[in-house]
Backbone as JSON Lines, residues from 0, in Angstrom:
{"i":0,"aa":"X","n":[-9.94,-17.22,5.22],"ca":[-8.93,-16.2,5.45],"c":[-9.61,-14.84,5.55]}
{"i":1,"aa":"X","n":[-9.22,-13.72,6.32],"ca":[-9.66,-12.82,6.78],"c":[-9.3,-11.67,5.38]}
{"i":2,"aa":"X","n":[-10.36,-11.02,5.33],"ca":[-9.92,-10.66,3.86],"c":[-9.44,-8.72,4.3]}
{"i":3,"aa":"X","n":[-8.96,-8.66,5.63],"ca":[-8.07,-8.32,5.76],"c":[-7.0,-8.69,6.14]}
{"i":4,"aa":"X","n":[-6.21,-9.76,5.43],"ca":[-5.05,-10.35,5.61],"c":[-4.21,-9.89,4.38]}
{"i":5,"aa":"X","n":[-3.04,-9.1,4.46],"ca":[-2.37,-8.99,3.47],"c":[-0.88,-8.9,3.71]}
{"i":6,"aa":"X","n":[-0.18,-10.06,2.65],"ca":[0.91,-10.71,3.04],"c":[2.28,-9.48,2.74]}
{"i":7,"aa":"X","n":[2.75,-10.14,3.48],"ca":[4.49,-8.7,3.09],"c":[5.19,-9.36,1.93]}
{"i":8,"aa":"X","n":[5.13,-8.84,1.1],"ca":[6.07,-9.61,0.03],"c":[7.44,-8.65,-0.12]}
{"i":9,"aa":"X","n":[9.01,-9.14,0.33],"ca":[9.97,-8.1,0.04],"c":[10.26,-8.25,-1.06]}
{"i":10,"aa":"X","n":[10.51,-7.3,-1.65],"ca":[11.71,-7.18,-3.27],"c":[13.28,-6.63,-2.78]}
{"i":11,"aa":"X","n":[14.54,-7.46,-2.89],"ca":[15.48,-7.42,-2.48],"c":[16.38,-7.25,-3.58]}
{"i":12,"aa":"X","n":[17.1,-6.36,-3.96],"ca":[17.85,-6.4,-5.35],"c":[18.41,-4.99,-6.26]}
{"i":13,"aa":"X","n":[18.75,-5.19,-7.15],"ca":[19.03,-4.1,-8.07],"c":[20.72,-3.91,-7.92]}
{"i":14,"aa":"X","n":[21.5,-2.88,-8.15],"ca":[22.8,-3.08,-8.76],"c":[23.11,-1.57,-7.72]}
{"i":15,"aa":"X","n":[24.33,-1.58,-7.48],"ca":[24.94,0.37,-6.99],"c":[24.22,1.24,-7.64]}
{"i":16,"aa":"X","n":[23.86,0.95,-8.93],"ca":[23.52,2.02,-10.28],"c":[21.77,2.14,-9.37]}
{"i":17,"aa":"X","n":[21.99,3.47,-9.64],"ca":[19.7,3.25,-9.07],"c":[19.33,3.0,-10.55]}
{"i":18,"aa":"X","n":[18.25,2.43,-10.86],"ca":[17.3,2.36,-11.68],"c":[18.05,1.38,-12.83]}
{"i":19,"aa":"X","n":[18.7,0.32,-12.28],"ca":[19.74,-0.44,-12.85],"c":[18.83,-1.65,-13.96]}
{"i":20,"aa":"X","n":[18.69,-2.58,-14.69],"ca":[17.55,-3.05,-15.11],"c":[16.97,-3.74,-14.3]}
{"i":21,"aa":"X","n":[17.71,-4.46,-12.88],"ca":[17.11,-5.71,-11.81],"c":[16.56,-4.79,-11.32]}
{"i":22,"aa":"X","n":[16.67,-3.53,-11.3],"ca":[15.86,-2.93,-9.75],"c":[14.92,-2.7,-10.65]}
{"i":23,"aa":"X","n":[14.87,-2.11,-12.16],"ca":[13.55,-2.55,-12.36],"c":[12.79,-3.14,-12.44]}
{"i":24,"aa":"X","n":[13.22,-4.05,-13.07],"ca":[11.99,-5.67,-13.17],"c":[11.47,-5.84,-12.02]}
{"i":25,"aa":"X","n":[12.88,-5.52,-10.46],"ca":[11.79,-5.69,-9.46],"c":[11.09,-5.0,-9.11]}
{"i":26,"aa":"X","n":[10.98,-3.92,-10.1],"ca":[9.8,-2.91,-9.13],"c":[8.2,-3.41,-10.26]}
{"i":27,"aa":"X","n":[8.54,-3.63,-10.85],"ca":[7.15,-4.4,-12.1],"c":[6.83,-5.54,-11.35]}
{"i":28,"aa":"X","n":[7.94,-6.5,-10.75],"ca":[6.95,-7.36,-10.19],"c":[6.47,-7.37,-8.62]}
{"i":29,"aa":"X","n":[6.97,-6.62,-8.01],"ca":[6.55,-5.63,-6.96],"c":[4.78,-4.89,-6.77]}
{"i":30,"aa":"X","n":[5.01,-4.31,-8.61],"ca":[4.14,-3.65,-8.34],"c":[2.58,-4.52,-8.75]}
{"i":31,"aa":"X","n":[2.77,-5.99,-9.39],"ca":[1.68,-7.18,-9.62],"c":[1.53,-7.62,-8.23]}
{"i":32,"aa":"X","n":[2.39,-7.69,-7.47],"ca":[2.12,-8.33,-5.94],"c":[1.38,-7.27,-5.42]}
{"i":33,"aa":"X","n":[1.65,-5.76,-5.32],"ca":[0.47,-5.05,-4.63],"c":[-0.81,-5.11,-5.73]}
{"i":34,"aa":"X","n":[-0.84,-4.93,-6.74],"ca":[-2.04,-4.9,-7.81],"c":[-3.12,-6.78,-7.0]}
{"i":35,"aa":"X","n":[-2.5,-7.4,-6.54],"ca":[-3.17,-8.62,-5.94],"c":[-3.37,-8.5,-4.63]}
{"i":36,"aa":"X","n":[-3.33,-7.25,-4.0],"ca":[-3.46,-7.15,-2.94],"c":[-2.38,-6.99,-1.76]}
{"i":37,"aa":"X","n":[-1.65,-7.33,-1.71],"ca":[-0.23,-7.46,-1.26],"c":[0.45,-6.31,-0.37]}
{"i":38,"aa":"X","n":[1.26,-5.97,0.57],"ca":[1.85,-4.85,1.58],"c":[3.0,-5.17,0.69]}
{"i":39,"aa":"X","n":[4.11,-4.49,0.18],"ca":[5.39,-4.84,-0.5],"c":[6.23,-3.85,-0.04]}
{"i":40,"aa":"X","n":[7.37,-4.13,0.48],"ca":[8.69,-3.59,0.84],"c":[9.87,-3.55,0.18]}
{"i":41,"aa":"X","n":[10.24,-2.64,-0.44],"ca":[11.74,-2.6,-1.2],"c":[13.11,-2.31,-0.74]}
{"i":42,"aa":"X","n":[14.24,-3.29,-0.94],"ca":[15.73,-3.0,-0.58],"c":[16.07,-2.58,-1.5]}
{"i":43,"aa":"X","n":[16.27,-1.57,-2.42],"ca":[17.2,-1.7,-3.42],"c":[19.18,-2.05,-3.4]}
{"i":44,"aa":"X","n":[19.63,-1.2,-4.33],"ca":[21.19,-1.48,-4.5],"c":[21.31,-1.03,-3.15]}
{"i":45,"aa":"X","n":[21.54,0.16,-3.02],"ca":[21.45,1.64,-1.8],"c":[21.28,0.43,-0.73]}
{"i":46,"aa":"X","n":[20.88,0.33,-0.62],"ca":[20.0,0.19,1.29],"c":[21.21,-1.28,0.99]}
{"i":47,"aa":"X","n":[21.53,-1.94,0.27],"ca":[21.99,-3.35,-0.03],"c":[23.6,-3.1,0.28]}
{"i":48,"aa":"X","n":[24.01,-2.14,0.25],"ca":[25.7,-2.05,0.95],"c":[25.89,-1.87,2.21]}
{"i":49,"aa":"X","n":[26.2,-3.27,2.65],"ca":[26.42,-3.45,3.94],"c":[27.63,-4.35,4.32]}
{"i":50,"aa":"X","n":[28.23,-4.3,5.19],"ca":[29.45,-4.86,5.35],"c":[29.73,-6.05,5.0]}
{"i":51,"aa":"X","n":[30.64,-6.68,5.03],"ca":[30.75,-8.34,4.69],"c":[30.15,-8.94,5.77]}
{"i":52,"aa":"X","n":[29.27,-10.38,5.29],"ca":[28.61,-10.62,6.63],"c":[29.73,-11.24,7.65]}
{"i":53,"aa":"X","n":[29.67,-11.21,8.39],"ca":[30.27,-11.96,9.7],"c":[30.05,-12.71,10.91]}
{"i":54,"aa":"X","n":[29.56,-13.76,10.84],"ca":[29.02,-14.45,12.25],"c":[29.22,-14.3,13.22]}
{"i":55,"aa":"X","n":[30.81,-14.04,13.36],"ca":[31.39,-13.89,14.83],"c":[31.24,-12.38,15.62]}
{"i":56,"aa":"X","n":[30.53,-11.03,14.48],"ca":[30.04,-10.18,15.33],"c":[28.96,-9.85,15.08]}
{"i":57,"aa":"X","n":[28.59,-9.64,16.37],"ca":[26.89,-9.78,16.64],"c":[26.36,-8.45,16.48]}
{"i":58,"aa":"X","n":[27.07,-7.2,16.48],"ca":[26.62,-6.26,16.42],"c":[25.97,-5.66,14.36]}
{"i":59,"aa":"X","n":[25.24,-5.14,14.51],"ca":[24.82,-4.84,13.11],"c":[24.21,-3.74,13.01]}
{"i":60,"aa":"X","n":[25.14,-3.15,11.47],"ca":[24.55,-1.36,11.63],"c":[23.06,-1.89,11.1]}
{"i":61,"aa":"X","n":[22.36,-0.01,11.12],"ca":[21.08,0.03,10.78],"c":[20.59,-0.65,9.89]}
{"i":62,"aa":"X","n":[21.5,-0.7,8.45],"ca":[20.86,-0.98,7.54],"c":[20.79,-3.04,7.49]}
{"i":63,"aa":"X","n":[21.74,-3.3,8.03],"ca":[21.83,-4.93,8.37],"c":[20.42,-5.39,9.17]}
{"i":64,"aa":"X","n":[19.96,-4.38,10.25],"ca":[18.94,-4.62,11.16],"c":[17.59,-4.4,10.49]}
{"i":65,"aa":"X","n":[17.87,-3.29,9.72],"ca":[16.55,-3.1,8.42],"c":[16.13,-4.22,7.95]}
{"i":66,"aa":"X","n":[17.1,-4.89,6.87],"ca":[16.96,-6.01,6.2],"c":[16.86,-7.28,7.15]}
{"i":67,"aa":"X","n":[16.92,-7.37,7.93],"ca":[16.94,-9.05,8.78],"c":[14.92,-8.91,9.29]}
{"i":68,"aa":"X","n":[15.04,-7.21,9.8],"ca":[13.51,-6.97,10.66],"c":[12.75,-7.27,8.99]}
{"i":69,"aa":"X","n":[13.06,-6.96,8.1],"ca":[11.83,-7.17,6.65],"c":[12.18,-8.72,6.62]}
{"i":70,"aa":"X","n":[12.96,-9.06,6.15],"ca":[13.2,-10.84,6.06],"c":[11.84,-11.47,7.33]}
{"i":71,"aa":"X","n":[12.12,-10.91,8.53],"ca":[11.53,-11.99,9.39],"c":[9.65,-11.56,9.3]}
{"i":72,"aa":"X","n":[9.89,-10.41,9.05],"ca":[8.24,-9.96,9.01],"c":[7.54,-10.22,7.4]}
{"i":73,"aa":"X","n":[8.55,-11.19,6.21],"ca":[7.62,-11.03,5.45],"c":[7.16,-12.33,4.95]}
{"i":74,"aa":"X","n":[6.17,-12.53,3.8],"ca":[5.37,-13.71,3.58],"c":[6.0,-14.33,2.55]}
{"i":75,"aa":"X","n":[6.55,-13.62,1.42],"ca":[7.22,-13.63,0.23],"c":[8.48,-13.2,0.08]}
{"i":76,"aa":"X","n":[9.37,-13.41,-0.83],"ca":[10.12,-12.43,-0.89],"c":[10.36,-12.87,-2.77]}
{"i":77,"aa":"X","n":[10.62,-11.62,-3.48],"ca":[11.32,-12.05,-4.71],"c":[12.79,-10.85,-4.64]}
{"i":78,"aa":"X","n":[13.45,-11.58,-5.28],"ca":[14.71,-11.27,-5.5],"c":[15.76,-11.27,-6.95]}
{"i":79,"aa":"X","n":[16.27,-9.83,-6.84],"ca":[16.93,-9.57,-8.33],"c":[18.01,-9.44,-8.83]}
{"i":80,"aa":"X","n":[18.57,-10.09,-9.53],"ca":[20.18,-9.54,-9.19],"c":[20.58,-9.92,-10.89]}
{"i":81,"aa":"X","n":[22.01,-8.54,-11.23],"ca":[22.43,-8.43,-12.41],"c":[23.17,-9.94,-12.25]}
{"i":82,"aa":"X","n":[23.92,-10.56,-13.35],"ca":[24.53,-11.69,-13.63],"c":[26.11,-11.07,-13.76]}
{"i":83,"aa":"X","n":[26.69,-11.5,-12.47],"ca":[28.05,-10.73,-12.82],"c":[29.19,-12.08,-13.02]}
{"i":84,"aa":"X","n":[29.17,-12.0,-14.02],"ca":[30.82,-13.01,-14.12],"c":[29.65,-14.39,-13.64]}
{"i":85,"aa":"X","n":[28.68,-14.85,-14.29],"ca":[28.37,-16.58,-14.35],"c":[27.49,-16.27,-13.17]}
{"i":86,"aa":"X","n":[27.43,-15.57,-12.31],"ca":[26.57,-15.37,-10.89],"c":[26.02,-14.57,-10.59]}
{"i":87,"aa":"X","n":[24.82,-14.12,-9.4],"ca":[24.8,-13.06,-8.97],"c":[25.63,-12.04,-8.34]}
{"i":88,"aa":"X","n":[25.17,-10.6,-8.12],"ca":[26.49,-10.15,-7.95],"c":[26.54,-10.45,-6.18]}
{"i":89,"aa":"X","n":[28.01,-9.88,-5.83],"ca":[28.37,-9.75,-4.47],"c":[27.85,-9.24,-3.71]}
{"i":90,"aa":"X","n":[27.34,-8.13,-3.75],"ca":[26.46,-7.83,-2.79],"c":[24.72,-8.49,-2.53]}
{"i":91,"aa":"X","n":[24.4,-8.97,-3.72],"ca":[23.31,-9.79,-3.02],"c":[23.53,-10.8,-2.49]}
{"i":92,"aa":"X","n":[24.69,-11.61,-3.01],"ca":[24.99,-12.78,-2.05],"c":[25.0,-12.41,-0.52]}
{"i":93,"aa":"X","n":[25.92,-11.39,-0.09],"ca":[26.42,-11.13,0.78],"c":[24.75,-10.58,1.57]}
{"i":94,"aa":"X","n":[24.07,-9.74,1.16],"ca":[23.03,-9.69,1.41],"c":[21.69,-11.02,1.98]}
{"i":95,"aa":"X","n":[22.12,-11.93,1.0],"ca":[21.65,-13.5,1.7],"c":[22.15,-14.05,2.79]}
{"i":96,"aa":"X","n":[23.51,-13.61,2.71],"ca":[24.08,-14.05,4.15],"c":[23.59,-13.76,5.42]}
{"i":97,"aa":"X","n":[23.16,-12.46,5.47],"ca":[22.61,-12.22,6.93],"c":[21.63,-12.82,7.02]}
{"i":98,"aa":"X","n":[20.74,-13.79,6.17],"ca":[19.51,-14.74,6.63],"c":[20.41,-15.48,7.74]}
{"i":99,"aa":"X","n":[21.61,-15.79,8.21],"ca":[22.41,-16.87,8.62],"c":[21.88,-15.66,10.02]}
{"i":100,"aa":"X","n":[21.22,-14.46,10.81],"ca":[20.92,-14.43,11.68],"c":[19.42,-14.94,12.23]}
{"i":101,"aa":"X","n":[18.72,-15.22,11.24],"ca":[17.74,-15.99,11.53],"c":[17.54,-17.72,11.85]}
{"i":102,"aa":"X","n":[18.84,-17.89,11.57],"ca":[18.56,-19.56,12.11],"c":[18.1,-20.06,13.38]}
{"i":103,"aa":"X","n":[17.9,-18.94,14.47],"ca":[17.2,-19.81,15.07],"c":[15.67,-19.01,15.85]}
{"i":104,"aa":"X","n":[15.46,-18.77,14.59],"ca":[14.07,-18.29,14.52],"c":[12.79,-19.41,15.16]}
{"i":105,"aa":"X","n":[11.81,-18.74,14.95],"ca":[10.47,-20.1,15.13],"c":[10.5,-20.64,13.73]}
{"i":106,"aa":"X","n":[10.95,-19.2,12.81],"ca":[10.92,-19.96,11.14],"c":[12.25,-19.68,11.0]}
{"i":107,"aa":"X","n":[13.38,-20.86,11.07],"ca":[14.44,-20.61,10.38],"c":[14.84,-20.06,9.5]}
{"i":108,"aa":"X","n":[16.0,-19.16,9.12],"ca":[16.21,-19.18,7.32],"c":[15.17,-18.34,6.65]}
{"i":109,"aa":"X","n":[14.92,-19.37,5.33],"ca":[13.26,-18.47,4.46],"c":[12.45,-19.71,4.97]}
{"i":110,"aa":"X","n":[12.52,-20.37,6.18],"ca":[11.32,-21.58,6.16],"c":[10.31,-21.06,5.65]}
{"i":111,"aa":"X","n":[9.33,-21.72,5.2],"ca":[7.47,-21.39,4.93],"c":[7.41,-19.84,4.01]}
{"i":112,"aa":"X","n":[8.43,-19.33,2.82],"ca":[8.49,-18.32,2.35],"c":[8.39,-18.79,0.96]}
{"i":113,"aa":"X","n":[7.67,-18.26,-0.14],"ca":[8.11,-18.8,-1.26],"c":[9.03,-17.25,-2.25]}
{"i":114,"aa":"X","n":[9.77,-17.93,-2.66],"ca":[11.14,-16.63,-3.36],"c":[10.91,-16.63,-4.45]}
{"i":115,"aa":"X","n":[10.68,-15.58,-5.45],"ca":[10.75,-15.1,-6.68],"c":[12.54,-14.94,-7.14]}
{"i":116,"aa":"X","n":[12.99,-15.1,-7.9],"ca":[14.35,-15.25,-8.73],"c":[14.33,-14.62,-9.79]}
{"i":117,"aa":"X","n":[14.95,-13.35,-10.27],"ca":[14.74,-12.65,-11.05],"c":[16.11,-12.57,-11.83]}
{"i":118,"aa":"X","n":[16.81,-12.33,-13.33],"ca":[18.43,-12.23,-12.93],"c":[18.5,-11.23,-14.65]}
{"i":119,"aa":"X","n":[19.06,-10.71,-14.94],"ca":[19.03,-9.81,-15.49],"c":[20.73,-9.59,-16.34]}
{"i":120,"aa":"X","n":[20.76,-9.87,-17.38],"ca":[22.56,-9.64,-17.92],"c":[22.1,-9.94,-19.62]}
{"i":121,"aa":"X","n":[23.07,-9.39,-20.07],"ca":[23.53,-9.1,-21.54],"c":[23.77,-10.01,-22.12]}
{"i":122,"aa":"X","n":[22.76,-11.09,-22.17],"ca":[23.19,-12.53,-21.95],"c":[22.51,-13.98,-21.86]}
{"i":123,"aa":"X","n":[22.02,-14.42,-22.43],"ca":[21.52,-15.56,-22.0],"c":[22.61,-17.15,-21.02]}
{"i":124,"aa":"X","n":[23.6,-16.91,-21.41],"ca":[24.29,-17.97,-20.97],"c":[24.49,-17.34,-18.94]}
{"i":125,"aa":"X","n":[25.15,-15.87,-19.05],"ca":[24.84,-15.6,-17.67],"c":[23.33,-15.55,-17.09]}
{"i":126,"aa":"X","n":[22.96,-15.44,-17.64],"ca":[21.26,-15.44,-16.98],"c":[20.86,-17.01,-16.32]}
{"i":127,"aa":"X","n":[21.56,-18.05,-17.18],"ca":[20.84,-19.33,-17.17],"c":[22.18,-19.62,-15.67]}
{"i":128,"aa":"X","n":[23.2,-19.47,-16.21],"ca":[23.78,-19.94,-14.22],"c":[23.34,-18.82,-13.43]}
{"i":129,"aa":"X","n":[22.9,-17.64,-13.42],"ca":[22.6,-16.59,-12.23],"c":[21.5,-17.33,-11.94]}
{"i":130,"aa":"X","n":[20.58,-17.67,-12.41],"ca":[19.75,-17.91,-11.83],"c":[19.76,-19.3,-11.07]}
{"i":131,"aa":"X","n":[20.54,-20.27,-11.58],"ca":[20.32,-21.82,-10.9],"c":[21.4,-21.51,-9.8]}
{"i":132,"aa":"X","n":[21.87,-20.21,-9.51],"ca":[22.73,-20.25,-8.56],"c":[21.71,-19.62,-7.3]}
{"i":133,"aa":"X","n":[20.95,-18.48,-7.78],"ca":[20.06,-17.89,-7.06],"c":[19.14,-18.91,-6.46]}
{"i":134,"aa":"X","n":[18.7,-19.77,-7.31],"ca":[17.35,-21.08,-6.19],"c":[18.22,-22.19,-6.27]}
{"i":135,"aa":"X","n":[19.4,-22.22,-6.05],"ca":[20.29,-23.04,-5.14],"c":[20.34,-22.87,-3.8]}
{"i":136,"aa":"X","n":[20.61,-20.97,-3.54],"ca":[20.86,-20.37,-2.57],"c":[19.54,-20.63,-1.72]}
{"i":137,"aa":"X","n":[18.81,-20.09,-2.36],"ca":[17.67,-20.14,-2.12],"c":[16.85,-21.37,-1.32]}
{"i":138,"aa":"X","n":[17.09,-22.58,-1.93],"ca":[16.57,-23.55,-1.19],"c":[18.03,-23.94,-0.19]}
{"i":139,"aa":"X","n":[18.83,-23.58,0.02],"ca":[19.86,-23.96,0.7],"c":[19.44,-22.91,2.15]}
{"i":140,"aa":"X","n":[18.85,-22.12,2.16],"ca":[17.91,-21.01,2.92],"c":[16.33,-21.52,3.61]}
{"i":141,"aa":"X","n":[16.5,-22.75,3.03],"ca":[14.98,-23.59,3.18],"c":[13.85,-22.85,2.65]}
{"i":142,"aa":"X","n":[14.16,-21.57,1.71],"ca":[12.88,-21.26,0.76],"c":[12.29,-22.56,-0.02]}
{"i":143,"aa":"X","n":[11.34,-21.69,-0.87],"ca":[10.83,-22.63,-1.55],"c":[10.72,-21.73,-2.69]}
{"i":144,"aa":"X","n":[11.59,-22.23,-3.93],"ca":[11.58,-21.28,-5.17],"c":[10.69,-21.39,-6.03]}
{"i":145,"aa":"X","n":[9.92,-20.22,-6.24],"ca":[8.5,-20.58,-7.07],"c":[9.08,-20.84,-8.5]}
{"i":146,"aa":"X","n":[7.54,-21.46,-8.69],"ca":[8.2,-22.41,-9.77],"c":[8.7,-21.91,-11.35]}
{"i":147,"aa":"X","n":[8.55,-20.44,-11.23],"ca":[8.69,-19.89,-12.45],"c":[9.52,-18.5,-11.96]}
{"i":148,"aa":"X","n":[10.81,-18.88,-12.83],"ca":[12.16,-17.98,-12.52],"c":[12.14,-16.82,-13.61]}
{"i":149,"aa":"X","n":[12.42,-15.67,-14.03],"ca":[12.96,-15.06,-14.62],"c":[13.98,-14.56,-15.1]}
{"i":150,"aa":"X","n":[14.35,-14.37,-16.35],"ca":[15.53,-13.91,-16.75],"c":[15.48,-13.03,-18.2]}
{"i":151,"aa":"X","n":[15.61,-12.36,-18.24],"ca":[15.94,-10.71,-19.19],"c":[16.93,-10.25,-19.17]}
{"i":152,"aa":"X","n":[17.04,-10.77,-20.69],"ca":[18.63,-10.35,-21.81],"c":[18.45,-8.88,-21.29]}
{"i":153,"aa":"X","n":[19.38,-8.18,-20.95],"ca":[19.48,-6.59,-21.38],"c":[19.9,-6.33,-22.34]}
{"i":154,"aa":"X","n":[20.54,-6.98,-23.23],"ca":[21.51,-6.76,-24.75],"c":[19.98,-5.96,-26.07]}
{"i":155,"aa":"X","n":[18.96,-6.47,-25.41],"ca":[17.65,-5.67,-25.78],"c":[16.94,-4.91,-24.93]}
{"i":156,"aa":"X","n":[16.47,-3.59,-25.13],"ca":[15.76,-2.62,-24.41],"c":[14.13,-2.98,-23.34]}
{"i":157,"aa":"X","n":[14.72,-3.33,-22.29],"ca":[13.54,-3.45,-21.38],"c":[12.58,-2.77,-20.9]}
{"i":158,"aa":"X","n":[12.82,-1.35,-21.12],"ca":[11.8,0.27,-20.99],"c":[12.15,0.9,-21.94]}
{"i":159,"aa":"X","n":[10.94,1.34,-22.22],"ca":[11.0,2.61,-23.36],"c":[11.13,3.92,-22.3]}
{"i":160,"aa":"X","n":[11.63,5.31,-23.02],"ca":[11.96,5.97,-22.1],"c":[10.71,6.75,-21.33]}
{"i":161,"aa":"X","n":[9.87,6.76,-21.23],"ca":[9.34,6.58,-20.34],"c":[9.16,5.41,-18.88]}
{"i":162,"aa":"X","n":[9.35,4.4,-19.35],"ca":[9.33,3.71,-18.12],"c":[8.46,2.33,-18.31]}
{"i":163,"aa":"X","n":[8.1,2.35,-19.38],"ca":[6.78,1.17,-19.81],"c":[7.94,0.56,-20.36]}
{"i":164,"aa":"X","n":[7.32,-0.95,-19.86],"ca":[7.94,-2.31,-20.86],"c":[7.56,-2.61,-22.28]}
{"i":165,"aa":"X","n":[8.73,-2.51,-22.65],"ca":[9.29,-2.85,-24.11],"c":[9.18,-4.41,-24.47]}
{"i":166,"aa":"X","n":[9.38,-4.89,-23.58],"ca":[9.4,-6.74,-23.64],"c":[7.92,-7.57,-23.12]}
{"i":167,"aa":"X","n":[7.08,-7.39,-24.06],"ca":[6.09,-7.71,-23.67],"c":[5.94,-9.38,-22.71]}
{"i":168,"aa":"X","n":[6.52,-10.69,-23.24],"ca":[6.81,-11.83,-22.7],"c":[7.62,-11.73,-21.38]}
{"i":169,"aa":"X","n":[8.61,-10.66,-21.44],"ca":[9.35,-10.63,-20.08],"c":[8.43,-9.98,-19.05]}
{"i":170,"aa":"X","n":[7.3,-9.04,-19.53],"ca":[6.21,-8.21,-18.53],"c":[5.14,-9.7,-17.82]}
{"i":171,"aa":"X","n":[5.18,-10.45,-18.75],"ca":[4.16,-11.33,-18.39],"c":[4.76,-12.42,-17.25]}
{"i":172,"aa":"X","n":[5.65,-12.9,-17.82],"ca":[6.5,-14.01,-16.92],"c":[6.73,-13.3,-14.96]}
{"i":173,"aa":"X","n":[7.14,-11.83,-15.32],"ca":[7.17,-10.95,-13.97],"c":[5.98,-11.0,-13.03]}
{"i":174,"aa":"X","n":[4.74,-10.62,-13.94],"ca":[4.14,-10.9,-13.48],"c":[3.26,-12.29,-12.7]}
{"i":175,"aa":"X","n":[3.99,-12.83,-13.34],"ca":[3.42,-14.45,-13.08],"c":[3.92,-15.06,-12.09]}
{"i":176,"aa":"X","n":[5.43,-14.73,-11.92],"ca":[6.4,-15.02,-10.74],"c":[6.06,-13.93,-9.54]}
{"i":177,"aa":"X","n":[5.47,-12.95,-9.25],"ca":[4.3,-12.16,-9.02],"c":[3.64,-13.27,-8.16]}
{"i":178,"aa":"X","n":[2.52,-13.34,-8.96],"ca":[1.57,-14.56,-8.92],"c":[1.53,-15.59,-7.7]}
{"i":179,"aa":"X","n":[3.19,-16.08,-8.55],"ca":[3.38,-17.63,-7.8],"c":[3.64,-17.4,-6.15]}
{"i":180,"aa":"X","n":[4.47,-16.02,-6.08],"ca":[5.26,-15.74,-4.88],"c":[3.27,-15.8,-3.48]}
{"i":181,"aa":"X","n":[2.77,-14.59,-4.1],"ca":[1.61,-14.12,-3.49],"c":[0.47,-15.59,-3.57]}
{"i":182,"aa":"X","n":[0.51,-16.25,-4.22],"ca":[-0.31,-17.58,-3.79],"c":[0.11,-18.44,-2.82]}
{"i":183,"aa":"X","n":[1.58,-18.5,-3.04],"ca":[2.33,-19.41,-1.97],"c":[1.79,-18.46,-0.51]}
{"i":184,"aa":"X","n":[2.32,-17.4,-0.36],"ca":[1.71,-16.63,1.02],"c":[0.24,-16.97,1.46]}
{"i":185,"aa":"X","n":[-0.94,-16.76,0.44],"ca":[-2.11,-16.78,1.12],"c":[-2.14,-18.19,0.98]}
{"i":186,"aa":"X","n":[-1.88,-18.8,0.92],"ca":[-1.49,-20.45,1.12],"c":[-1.56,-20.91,2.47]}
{"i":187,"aa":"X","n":[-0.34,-20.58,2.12],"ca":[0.5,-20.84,3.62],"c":[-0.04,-20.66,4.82]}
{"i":188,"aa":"X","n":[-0.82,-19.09,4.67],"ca":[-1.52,-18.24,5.52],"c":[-2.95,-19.72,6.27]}
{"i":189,"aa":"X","n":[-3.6,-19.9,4.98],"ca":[-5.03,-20.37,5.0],"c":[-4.29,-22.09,5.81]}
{"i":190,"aa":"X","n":[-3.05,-22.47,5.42],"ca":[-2.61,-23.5,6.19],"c":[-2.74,-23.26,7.53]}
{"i":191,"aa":"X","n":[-1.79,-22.33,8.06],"ca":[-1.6,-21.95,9.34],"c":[-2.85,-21.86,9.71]}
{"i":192,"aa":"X","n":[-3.77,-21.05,9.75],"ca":[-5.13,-20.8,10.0],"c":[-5.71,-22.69,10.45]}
{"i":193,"aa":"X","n":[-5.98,-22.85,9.58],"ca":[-6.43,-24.66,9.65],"c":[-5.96,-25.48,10.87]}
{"i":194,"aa":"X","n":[-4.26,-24.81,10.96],"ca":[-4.07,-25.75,12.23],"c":[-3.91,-25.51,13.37]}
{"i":195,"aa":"X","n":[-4.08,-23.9,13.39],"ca":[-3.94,-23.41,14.84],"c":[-4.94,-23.88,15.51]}
């Protein structure tokens, strides 16, 4: 592999609120994917309100065309979302939906992508369905959900006020799902390479 090859990993996520706890975690594990080398692109909440998806019209504002052009240009993607009511919330779903303009890509969907799952609530019982709902979605997208998911109670303090993690085990796991996302890419990469 060309060791200027460096994969796009997106971080897709966070809540209306800026600096909500998902948009942080994803920016910690964001910031282990560039610390490995990595190009990384962020959607947060903001950029994430976009209309209900709709199949039957083809037209799509900016920010719909934003997110579909990062989806198709990247290697990775991890993804964050608060646990609202047993699930992720609505707008990231709805945000997954527009993968439904890539189906008929050369790579369908998330074909050949591996997804980070991140889920974040006051909560362990919502954390444990947000997330098996998230790499449901996920492989229903033809990702491939790396094999190590995250989830962080907020009912305990995740930054001190400065901005450093408070949860030392939850810093590590981020990073690790990090890890898994950015190996699957230069993977994949060193595959492709082999068989062209």
């Amino acid at each position: 592999m060309s060791t200027n090859y460096r994969p796009l990993i997106l971080g897709l996520g966070g809540t209306t609120r800026p600096s909500s706890s998902s948009e942080r975690a994803l920016r910690l594990a964001l910031a282990s994917a560039e610390a490995a080398g990595c190009e990384v692109a962020l959607l947060t909440g903001l950029h994430l309100q976009l209309p209900i998806y709709d199949p039957s019209i083809p037209d799509r504002t900016a920010g719909a065309r934003k997110l579909i052009e990062l989806l198709r240009r990247c290697n990775g993607l991890i993804i964050a979302s608060p646990g609202y009511h047993g699930s992720m919330s609505g707008m990231m779903k709805n945000a997954l939906d527009y993968i439904e303009d890539m189906r008929d890509d050369a790579l369908p969907y998330l074909e050949g992508r591996a997804v980070g799952c991140i889920a974040c609530a006051a909560g362990w019982q919502a954390i444990g369905t947000t997330i098996t709902t998230m790499r449901s979605v996920v492989h229903a997208l033809r990702g491939w959900p790396a094999p190590i998911s995250v989830g962080l109670n907020t009912a305990s303090p995740l930054l001190d006020e400065a901005g450093r993690p408070v949860d030392s085990p939850g810093l590590t796991q981020l990073d690790l799902l990090a890890c898994q996302v950015v190996e699957f890419a230069q993977m994949r990469q060193n595959f492709r390479r082999r068989v062209a």
